[in-house]
C-alpha positions as CSV (number, residue, x, y, z in Angstrom):
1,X,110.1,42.4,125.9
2,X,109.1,46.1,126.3
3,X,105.1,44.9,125.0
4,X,105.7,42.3,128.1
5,X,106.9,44.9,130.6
6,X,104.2,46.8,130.5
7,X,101.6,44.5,130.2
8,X,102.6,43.1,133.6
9,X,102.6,46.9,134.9
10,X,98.8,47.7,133.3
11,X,97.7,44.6,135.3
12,X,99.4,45.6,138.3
13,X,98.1,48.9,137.8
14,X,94.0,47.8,137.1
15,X,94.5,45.2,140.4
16,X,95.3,48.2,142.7
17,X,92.6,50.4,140.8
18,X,89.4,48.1,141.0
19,X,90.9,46.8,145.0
20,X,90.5,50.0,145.6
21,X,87.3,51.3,143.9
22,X,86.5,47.6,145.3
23,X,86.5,48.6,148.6
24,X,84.9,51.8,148.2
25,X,81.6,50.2,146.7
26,X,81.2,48.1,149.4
27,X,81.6,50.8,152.2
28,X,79.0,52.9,150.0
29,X,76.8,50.0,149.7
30,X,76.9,48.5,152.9
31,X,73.6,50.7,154.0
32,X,72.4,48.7,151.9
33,X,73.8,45.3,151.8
34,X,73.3,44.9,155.8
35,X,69.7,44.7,155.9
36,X,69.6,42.1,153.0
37,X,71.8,39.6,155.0
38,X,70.0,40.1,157.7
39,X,67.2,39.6,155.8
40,X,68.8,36.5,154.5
41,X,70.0,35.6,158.5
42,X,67.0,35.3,160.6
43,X,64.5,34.0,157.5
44,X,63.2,30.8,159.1
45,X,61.9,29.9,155.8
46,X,63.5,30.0,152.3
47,X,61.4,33.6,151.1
48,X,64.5,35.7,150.1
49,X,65.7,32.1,147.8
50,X,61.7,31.6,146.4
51,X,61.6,35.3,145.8
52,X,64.8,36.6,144.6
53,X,66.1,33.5,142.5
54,X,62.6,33.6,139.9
55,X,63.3,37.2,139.3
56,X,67.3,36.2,138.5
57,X,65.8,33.4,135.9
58,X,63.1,35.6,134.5
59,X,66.0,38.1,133.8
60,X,68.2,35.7,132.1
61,X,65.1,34.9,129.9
62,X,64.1,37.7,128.9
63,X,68.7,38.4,128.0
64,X,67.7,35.4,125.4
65,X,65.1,37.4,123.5
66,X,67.1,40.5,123.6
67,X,70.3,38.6,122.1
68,X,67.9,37.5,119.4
69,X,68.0,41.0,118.2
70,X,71.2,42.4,116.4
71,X,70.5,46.1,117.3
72,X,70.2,45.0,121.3
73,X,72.9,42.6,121.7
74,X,75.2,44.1,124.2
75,X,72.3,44.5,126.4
76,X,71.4,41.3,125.9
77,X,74.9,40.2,127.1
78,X,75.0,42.4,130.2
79,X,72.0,41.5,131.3
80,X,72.1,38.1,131.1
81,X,75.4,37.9,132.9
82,X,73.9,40.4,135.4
83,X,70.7,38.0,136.3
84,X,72.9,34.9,136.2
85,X,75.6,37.0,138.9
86,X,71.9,37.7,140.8
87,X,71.3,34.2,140.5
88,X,74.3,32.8,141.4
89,X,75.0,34.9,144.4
90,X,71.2,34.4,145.8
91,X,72.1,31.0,146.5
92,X,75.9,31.3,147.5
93,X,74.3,34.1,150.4
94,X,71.6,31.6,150.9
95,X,73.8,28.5,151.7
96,X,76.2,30.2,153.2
97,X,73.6,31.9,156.1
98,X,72.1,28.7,156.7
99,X,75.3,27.1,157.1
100,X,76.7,30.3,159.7
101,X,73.4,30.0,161.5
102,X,73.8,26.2,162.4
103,X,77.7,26.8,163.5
104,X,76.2,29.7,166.1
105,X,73.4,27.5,167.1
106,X,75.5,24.6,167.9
């Protein structure tokens, strides 16, 4: 019961702590992050998807070859989960500009 109480309160606890640290990242990054969407926002053609996506493949590929090796493993791991994240977002932010650029033209 006790092993159950504070299980609940470490969860509790780590929500609060990464909303927070959450929200802090994104107000450091947003220098950053703003001209990207825009980027993303006024490209007539698909660049930032031909560009960015290849580079979010080639990084899970080369994650294969570095999991192949026992002594680089946990690089391997992070990497390939960071480059499929890359990936994955390019083409949520992609869909989702096109699809916010249609609603204000209409």
């Amino acid at each position: 019961m006790l092993s159950a109480i504070s299980e609940i309160f470490a969860s509790l606890g780590w929500e609060v702590f990464f909303e927070a640290v959450g929200q802090r990242i994104v107000r450091l990054l947003r220098p950053v992050t703003r001209p990207i969407r825009h980027a993303f926002v006024v490209a007539r053609w698909p660049w930032p998807l031909l560009i960015v996506l290849p580079l979010g493949v080639a990084g899970m590929l080369k994650a294969y070859t570095l999991l192949s090796s026992p002594a680089r493993a946990d690089a391997g791991l992070a990497m390939f989960f960071g480059s499929a994240g890359v990936s994955l977002l390019t083409l949520i932010l992609w869909s989702e500009t096109r699809r916010e650029r249609q609603i204000t033209r209409g």
